[in-house]
C-alpha positions as CSV (number, residue, x, y, z in Angstrom):
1,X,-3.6,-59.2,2.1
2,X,-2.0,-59.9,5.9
3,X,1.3,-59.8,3.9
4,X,1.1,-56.8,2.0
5,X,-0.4,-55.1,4.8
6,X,2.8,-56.1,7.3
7,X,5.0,-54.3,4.4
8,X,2.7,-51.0,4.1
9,X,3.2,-51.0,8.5
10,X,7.5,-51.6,7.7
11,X,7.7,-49.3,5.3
12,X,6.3,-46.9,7.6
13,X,8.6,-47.9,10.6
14,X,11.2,-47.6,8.8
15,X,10.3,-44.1,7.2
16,X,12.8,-41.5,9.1
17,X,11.7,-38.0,10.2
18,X,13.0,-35.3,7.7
19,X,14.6,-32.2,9.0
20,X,14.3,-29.3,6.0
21,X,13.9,-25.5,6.4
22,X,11.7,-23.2,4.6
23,X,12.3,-20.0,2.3
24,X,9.1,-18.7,2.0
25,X,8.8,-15.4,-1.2
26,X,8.8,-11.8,0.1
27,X,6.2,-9.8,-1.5
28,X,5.5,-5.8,-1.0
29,X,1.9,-6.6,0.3
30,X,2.3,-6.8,4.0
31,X,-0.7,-8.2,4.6
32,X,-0.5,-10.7,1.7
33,X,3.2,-11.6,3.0
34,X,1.2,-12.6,6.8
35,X,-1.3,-14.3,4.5
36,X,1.5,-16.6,2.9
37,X,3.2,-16.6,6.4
38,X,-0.1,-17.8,8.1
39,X,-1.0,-20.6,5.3
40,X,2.4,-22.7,5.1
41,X,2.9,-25.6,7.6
42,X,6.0,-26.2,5.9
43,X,6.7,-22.9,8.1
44,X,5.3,-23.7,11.0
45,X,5.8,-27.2,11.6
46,X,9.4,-27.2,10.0
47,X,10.7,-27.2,14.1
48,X,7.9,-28.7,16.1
49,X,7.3,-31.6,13.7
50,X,9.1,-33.3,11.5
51,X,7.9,-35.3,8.3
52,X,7.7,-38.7,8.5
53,X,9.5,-39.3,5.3
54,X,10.2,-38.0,2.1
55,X,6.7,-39.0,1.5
56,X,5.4,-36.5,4.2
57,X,7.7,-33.8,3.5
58,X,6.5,-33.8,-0.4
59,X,3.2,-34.2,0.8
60,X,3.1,-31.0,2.5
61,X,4.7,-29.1,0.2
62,X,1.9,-30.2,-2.2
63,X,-0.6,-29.1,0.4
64,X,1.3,-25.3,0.8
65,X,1.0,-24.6,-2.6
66,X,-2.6,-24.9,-2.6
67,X,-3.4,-23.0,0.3
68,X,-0.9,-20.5,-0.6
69,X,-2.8,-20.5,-4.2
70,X,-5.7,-19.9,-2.1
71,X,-4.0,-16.8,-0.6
72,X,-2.6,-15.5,-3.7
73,X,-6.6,-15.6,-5.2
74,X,-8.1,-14.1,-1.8
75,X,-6.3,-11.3,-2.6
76,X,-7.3,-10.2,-6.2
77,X,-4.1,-12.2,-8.2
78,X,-6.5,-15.4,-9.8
79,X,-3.4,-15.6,-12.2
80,X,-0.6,-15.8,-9.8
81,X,1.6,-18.9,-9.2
82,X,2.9,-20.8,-6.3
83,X,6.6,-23.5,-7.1
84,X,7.9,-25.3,-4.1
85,X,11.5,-26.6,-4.6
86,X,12.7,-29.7,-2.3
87,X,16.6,-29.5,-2.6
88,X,16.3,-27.8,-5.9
89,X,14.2,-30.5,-7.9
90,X,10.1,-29.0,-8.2
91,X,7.0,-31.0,-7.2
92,X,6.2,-32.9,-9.8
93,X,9.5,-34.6,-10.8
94,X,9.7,-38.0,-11.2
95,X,10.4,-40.3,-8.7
96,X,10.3,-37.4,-6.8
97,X,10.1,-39.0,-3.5
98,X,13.1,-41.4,-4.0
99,X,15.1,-38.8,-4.6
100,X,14.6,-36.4,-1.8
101,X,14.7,-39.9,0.6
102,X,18.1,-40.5,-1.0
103,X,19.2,-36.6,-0.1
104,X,17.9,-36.5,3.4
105,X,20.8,-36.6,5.9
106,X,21.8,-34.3,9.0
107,X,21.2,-30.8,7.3
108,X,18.0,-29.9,6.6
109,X,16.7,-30.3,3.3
110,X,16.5,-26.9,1.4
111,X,13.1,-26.0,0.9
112,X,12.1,-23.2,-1.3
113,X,8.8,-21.7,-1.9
114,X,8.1,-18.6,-5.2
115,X,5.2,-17.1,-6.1
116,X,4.5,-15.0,-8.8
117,X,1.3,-12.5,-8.2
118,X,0.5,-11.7,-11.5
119,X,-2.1,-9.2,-12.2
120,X,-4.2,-7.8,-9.3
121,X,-7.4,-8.5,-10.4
122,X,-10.8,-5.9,-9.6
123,X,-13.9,-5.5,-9.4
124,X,-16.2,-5.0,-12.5
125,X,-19.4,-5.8,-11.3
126,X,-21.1,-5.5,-7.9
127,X,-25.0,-6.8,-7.6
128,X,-27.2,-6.5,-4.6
129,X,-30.6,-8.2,-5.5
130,X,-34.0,-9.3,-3.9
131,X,-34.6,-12.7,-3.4
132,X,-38.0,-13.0,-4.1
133,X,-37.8,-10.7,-7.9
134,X,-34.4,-10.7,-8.6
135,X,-34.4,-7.5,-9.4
136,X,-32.1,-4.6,-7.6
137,X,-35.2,-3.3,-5.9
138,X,-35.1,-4.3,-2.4
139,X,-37.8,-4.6,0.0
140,X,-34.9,-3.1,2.3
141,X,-32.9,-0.2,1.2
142,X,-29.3,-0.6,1.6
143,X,-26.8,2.0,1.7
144,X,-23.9,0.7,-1.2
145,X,-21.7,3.4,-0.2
146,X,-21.5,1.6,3.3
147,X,-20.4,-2.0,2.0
148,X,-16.7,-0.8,1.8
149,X,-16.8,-2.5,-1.8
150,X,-16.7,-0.8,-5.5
151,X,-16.5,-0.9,-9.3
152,X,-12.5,-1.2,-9.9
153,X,-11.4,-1.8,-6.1
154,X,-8.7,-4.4,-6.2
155,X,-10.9,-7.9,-6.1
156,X,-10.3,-9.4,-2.5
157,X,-12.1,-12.0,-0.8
158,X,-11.9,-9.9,2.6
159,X,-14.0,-6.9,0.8
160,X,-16.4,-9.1,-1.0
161,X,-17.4,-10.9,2.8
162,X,-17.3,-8.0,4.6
163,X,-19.8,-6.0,1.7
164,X,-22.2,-9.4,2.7
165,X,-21.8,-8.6,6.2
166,X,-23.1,-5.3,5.7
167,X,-25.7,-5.9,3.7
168,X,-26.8,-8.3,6.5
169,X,-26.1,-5.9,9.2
170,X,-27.9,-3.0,7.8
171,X,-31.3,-4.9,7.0
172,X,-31.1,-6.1,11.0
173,X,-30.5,-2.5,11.6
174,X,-33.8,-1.8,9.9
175,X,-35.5,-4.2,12.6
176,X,-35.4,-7.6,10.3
177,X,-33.7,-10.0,12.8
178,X,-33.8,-12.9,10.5
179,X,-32.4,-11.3,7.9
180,X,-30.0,-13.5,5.4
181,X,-27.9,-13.6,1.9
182,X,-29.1,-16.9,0.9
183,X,-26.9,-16.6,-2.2
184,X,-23.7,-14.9,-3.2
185,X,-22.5,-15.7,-6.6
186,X,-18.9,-14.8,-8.1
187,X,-17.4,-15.3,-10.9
188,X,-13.9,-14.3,-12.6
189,X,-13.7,-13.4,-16.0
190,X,-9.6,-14.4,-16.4
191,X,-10.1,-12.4,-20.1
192,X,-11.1,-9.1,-18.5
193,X,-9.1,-9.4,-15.3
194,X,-12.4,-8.6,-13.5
195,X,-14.7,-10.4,-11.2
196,X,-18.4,-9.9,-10.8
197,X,-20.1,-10.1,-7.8
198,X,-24.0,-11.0,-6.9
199,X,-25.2,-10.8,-3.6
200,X,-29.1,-12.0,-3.1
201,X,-30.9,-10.4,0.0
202,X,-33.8,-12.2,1.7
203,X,-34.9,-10.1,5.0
204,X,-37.4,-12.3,6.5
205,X,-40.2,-10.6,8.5
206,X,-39.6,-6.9,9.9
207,X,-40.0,-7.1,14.2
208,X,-40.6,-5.9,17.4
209,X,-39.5,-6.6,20.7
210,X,-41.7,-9.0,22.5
211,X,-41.4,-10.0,26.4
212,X,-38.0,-9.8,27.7
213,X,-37.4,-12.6,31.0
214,X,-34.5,-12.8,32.8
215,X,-32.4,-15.3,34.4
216,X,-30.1,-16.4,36.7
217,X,-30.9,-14.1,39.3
218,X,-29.8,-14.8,42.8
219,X,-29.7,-11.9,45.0
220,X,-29.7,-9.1,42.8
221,X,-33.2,-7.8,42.5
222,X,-34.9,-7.9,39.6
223,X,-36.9,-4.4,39.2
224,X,-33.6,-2.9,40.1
225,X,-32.0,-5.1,37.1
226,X,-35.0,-4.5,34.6
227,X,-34.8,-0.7,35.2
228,X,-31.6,-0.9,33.4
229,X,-33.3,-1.9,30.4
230,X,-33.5,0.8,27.4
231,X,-35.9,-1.7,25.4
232,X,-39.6,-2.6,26.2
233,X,-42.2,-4.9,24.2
234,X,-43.2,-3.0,21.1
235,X,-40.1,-1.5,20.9
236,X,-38.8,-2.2,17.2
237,X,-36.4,-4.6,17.1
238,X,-32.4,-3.4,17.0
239,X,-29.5,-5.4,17.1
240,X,-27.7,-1.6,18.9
241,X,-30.7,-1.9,21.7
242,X,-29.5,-5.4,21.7
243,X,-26.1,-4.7,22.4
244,X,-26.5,-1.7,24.5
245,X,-28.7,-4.0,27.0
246,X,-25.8,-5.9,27.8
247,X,-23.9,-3.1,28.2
248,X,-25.8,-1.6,30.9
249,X,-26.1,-5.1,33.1
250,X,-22.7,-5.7,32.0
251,X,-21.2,-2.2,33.7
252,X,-22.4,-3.5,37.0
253,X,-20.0,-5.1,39.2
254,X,-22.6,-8.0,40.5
255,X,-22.6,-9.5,37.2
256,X,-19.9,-12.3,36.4
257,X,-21.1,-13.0,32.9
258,X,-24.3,-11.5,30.7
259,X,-26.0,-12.6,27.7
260,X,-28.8,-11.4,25.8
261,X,-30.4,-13.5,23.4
262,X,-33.2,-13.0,20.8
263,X,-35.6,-16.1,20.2
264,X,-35.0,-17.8,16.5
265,X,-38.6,-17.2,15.6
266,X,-41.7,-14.6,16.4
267,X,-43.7,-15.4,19.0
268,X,-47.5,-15.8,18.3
269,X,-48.2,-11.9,18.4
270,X,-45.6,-11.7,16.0
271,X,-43.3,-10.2,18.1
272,X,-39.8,-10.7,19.3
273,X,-39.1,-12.3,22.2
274,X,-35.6,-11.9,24.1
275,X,-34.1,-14.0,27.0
276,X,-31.5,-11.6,29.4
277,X,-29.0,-14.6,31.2
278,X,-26.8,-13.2,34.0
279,X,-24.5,-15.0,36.2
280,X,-23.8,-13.5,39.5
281,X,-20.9,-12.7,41.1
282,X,-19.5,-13.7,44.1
283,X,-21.1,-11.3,47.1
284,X,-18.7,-11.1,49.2
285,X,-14.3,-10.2,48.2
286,X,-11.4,-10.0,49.8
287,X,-8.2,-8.6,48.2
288,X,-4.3,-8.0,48.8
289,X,-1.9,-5.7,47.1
290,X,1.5,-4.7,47.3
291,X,3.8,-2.4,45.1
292,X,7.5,-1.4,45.3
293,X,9.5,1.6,44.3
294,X,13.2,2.3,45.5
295,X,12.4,5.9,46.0
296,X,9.5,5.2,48.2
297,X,9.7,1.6,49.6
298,X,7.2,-1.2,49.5
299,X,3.3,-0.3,49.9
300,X,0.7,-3.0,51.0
301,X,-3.1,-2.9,50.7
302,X,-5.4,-5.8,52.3
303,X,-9.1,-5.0,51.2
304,X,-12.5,-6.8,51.9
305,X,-15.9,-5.7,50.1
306,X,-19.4,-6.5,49.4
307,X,-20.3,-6.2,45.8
308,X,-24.4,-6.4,46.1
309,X,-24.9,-5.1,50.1
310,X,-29.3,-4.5,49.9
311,X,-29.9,-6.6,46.7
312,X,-29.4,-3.0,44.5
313,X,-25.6,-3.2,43.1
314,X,-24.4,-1.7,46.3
315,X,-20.5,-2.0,47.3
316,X,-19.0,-1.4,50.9
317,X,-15.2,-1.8,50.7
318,X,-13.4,-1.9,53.9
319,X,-9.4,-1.1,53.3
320,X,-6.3,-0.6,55.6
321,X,-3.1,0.0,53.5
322,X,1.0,0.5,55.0
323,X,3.4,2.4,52.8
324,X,7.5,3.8,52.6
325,X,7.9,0.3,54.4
326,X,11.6,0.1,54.2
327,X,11.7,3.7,53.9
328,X,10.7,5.2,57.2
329,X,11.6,3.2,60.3
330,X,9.0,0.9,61.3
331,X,6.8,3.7,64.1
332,X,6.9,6.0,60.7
333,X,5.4,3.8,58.1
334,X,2.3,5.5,55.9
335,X,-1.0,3.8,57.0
336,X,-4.3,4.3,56.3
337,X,-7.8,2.9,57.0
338,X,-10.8,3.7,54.7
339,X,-15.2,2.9,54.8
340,X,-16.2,3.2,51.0
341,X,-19.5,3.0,49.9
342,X,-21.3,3.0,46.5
343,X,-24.3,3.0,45.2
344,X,-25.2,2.8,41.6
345,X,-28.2,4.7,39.9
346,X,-28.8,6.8,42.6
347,X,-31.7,9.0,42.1
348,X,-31.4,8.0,38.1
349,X,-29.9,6.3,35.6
350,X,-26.3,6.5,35.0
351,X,-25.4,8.5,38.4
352,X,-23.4,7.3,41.2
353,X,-23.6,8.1,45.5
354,X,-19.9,8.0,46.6
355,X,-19.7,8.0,50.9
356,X,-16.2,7.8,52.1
357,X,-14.5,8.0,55.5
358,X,-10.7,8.0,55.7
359,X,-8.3,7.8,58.2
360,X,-4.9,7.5,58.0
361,X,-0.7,8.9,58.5
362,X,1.6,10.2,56.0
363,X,5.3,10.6,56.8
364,X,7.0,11.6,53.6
365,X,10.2,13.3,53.8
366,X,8.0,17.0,53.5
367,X,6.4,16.7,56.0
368,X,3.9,14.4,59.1
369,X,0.3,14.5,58.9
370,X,-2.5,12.4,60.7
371,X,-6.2,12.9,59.0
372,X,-9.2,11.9,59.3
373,X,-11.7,12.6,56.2
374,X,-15.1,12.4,55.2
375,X,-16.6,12.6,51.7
376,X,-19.9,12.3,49.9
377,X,-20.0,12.7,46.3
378,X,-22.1,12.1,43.1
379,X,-20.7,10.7,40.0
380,X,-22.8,11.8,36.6
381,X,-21.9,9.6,33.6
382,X,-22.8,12.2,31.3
383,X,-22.3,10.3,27.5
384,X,-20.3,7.2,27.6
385,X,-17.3,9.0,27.7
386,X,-17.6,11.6,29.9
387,X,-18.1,11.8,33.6
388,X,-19.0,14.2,36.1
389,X,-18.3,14.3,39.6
390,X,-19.2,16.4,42.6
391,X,-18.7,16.4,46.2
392,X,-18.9,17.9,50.0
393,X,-15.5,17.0,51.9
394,X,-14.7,17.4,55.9
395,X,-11.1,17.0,56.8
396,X,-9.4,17.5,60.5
397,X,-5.9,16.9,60.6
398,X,-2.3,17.3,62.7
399,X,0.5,18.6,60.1
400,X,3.8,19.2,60.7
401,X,7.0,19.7,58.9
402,X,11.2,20.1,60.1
403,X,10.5,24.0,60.5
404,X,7.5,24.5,61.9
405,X,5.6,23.0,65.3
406,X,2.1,21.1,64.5
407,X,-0.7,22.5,62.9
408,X,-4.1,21.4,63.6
409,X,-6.7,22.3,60.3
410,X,-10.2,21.8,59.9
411,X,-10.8,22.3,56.1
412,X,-14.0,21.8,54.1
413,X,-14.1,21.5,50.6
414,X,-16.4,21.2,47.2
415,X,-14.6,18.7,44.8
416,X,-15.1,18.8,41.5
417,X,-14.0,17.0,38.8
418,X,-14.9,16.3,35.3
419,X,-13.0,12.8,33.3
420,X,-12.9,12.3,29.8
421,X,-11.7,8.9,28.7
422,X,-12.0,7.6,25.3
423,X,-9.2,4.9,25.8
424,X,-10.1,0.9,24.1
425,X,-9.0,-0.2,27.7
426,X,-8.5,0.7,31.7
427,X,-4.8,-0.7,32.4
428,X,-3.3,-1.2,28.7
429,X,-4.9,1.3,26.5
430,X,-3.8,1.8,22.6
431,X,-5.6,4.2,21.1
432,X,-7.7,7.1,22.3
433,X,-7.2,10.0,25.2
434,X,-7.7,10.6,28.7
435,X,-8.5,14.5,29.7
436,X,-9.4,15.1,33.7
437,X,-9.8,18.7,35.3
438,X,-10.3,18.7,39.3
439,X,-10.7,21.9,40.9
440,X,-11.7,22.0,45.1
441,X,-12.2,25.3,47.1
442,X,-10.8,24.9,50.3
443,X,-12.0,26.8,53.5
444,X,-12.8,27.4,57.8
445,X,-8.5,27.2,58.3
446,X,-7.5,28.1,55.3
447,X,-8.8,29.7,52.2
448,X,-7.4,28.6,48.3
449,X,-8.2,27.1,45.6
450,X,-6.3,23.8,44.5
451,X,-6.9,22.7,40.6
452,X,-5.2,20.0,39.0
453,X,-5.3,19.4,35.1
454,X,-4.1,15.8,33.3
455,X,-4.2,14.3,29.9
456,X,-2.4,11.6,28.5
457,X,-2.9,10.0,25.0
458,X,-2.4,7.0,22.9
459,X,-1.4,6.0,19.4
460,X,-1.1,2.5,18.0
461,X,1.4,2.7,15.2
462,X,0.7,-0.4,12.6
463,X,-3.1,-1.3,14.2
464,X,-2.0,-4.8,16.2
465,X,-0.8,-3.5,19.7
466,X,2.9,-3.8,18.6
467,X,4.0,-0.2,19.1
468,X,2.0,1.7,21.2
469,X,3.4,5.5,21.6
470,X,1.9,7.5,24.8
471,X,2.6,10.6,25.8
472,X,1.2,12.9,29.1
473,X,0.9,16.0,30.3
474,X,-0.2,17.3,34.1
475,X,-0.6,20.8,35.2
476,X,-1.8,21.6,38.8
477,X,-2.0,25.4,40.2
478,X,-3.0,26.5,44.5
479,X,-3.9,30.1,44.4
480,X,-6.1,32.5,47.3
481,X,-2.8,31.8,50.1
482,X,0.9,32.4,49.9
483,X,3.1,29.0,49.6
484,X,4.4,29.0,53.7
485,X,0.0,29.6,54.7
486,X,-0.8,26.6,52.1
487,X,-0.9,23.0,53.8
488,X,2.0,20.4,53.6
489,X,-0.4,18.0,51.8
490,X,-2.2,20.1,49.6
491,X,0.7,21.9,47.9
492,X,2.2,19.9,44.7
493,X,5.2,17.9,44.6
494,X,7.4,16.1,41.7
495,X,9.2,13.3,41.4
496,X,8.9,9.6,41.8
497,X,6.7,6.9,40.7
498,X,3.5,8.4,39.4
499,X,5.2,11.2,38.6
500,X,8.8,11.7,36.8
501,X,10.7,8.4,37.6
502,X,14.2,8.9,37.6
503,X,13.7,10.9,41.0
504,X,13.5,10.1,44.7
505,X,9.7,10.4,46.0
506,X,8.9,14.7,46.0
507,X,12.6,14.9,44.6
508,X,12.2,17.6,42.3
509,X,11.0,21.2,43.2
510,X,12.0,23.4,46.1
511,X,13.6,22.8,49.5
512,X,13.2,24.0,53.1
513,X,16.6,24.8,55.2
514,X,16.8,21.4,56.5
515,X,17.0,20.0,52.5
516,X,13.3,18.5,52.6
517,X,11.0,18.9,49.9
518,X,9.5,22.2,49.9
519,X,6.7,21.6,47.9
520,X,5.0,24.2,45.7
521,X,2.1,26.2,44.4
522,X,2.1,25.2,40.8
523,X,3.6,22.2,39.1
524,X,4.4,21.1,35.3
525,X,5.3,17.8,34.2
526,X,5.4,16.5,30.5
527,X,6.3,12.3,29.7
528,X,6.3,10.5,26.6
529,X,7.3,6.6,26.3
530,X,7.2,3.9,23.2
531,X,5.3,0.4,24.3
532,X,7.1,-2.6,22.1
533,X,5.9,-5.7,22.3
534,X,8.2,-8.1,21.7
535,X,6.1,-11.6,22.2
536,X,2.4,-12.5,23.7
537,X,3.7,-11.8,27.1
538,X,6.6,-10.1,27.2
539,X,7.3,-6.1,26.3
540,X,10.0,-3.4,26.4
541,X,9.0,0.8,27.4
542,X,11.8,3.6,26.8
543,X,10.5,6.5,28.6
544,X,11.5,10.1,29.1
545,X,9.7,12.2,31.3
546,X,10.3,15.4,33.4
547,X,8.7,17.9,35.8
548,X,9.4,21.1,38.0
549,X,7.5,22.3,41.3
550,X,7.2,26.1,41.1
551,X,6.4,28.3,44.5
552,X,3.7,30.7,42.3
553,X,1.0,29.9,41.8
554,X,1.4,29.1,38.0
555,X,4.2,27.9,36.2
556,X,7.1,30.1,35.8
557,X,9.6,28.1,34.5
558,X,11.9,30.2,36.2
559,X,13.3,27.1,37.3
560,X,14.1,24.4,34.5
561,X,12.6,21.6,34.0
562,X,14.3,17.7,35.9
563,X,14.1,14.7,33.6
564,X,14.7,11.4,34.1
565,X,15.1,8.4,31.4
566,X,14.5,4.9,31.5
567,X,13.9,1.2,30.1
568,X,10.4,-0.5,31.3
569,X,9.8,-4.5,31.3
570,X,6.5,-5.4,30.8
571,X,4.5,-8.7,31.6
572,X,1.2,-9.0,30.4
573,X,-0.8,-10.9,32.5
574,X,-5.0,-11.2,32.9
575,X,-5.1,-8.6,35.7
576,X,-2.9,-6.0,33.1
577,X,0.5,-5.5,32.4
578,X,2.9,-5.8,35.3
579,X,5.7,-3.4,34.9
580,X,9.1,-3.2,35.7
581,X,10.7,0.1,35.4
582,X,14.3,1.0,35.7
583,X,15.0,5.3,35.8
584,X,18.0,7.4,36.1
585,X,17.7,11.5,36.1
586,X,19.3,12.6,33.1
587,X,21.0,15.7,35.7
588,X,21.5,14.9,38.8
589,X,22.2,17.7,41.3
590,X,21.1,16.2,44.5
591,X,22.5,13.4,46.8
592,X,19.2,11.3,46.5
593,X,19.3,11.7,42.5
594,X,20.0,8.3,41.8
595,X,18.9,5.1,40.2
596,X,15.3,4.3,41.0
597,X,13.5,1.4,40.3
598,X,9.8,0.7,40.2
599,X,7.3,-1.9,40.1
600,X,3.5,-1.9,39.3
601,X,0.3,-3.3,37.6
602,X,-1.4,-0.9,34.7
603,X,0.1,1.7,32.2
604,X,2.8,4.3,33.9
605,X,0.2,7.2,32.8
């Protein structure tokens, strides 16, 4: 025994690693071609691990043609076939392993891997029965045209699971929590090139909600957190109420983590009960930032905040921020220092008290202002998509420009803005639209009317994020004074990052005598770019984008339009993608038209 093991232990030593590459069959299914992709290790460990030995290598061959069999039936083709080839000699051969241990050298064994589909199986019969008759009357109705499954669909495991999960889904719907398919029974009749398929429904007893506790509350109150709640005891049960719950606790910034979980049995009232486990947040945050852009220098942000300031959700944000570092001499450098603070469900549910002082110096090429600002505002999340926001602003400020001597203005204002937003996500979105219209009457100083318009859309090409295109729009018009009687800051400007990239900062549009912007009463820019993502981390953006500042107050186009062009780098990271950007103007007519280069965190638009 000692001996014979000793011999099984050399024989091992002494097997040598294999090296062999894989030719795996190309099918027109593209799913079915990831399926085969996904299922061979001959694949996927053909690089990162060898075979110890002919043994091995046969040994996983062997184990790829099952699961590939596997794939092949998953699909709907329960005749197809699956040959692996080491070195041209099939599994099966005799003395098999000798051979291919005899062939193994420096190159890599040839490896090759057919399949034959055979006829696409369907579906011929589809059952949904009750558990307790076993008859198609169900103590819960269920809606068949929901399942996603029918008579002659092509027979694939994915449909036949997801049909169960629907079944199950819509009984819970119906306010059976404990609902089940205790049996699902198919079977393939290889003569008819059919399968049949019984699914048995048990719902378990219909529910209500019972008493809801919470826990892991620290500082946050809890009437303040329970007042959230769209559910109460006797409530009938829904896993949507469910979900929607943590929703609502989730959208608060105090919470770190929220679960919501339903008891695995009725309580002795026969309700319900439900369990609501938060995790707080760190109170207290501080924060830095920084940005860079050739045509506007490097921008720095240090912020500190308090994320639950009376126990009630509410945030105070302290934040002083520098900008054009690098760009202005040192005395000139933007700065600003801002008091922000929020409280959420202010008066109601779903609506938002916005305070805001702001003070701070801009020194763009245009012109030199120093502000102060104060704003209060209410934000009214109207559906869960759409937002309304209104405001009363104060601003006194010092502007001056290359032409003209300092102005003082004291300007009051009613901002008004309405957001739609039906993005998947804030800083990477890849599918849905953003549409926001701001309009503020301006007055005491001056008297106009500034509105700004902006959409911007997203399409994800083949579903998986690959290929995102995105494409923008942005319309902004200042009417009620002439262009000279309009303020420096309030007047529209093109050109830059955040706007057409290619340009220097307020690069496009009119100019004063001295060659500084000019700035306008209307603008129009239009941008469209292609997101590839070339790995897990790492992605490539062309862009195209262009714009023109117009001194109506609409767009003329009397003027034509600037573009710029350009090749994006992006880095996806936790905190969104970090972006590299890289722009030329396509016509350059000014001295400051030039290569520009841009970095940030979050989608260009």
């Amino acid at each position: 025994m000692v001996a014979s093991a000793c011999g099984l232990l050399a024989g091992q030593a002494s097997a040598q690693p294999v090296a062999y590459r894989t030719e795996l069959p190309e099918v027109e299914d593209a799913q079915l071609q990831a399926a085969l992709e996904a299922s061979s290790n001959l694949l996927s460990l053909e690089e990162a691990e060898e075979p110890p030995g002919a043994a091995g290598l046969v040994r996983r061959a062997e184990e790829d043609r099952e699961r590939m069999l596997a794939a092949l039936r998953s699909f709907g083709y329960y005749a197809g076939e699956v040959d692996v080839t080491l070195a041209g000699l099939a599994l099966g051969t005799e003395d098999l392993i000798e051979r291919v241990e005899a062939m193994a050298g420096e190159e890599p064994l040839p490896v090759a891997v057919t399949a034959t589909l055979g006829p696409l199986y369907t579906i011929g019969r589809f059952d949904v029965l009750d558990a307790a008759t076993g008859q198609p009357e169900l103590q819960v109705p269920i809606d068949r045209a929901a399942l996603g499954i029918a008579e002659g669909d092509p027979a694939r495991a994915s449909a036949v699971l997801g049909a169960q999960t629907q079944v199950v889904n819509q009984m819970r719907q119906a306010g059976y929590p404990f609902a089940t398919v205790p049996d699902r029974r198919v079977i393939v009749d290889h003569a008819a090139q059919q399968m049949e398929v019984t699914l048995t429904t048990e719902p378990g007893p219909y529910a209500v909600f019972g008493e809801i506790e919470v826990e892991g509350l620290e500082e946050v109150d809890e009437d303040f957190v329970r007042d959230r709640f769209d559910i109460a005891p006797g409530d009938p049960y829904s896993p949507a109420a469910v979900s929607s719950l943590r929703d609502n606790l989730a959208g608060l910034e105090v919470f770190a983590g929220v679960r919501v979980d339903t008891a695995d049995a009725l309580d002795a009232d026969g309700r319900l009960p439900v369990t609501v486990q938060v995790t707080e947040r760190a109170r207290r945050v501080i924060g830095l930032g920084a940005d860079f852009a050739t045509s506007e220098g490097f921008g720095a942000r240090v912020y500190w905040g308090h994320r639950n300031l009376f126990g009630q959700a509410e945030s105070l944000r302290i934040q002083a921020e520098a900008g054009r570092i690098a760009e202005n001499d040192l005395a000139d450098i933007d700065f600003g220092l801002s008091v922000r603070y929020r409280v959420p469900d202010f008066l109601t549910r779903g609506q938002t008290f916005r305070a805001e002082i702001v003070a701070q110096r801009e020194n763009p090429d245009a012109f030199r202002r120093e502000a102060i600002e104060a704003t209060v505002a209410v934000d009214r999340q109207i559906t869960d998509t759409l937002q309304l926001s209104a405001g009363l602003k104060a601003e006194y400020s010092e502007v001056e420009d290359g032409d003209t001597e300092a102005e003082r203005l004291v300007l009051l204002s009613l901002p008004l803005a309405l957001r739609l937003d039906t993005t998947d996500d804030l800083l990477d979105p890849t599918g849905g639209y953003r549409v926001s219209l701001a309009t503020e009457p301006f007055s005491v100083d001056r008297t106009f009317l500034r509105t700004e318009l902006a959409a911007s859309t997203y399409y994800d090409v083949f579903g998986g994020g690959d290929l995102v295109l995105a494409a923008r729009t942005r319309l902004g018009s200042v009417v009620g004074e002439e262009l000279l009687d309009v303020p420096n800051d309030k007047r529209f400007y093109s050109g830059g990052g955040g706007s057409v990239r290619g340009f220097s900062f307020q690069g496009i549009g009119p100019r004063a005598g001295d060659g500084d912007p000019l700035g306008g009463r209307s603008l129009f820019e239009v941008g469209v770019e292609a997101r590839v993502r070339i790995t897990d981390e790492i992605g490539l953006v062309p862009f195209i984008e262009g714009g023109q500042v117009f001194e109506d107050a609409f767009p003329t186009f009397d003027e034509e339009l600037r573009f710029g062009a350009g090749l994006g780098l992006r880095y996806y990271t936790d905190f969104g993608p970090l972006r590299l950007d890289f722009a030329i103007p396509i016509d350059k007519r000014e001295e400051d038209d030039d290569f520009q280069f841009y970095v940030s965190i979050g989608q260009a638009f």
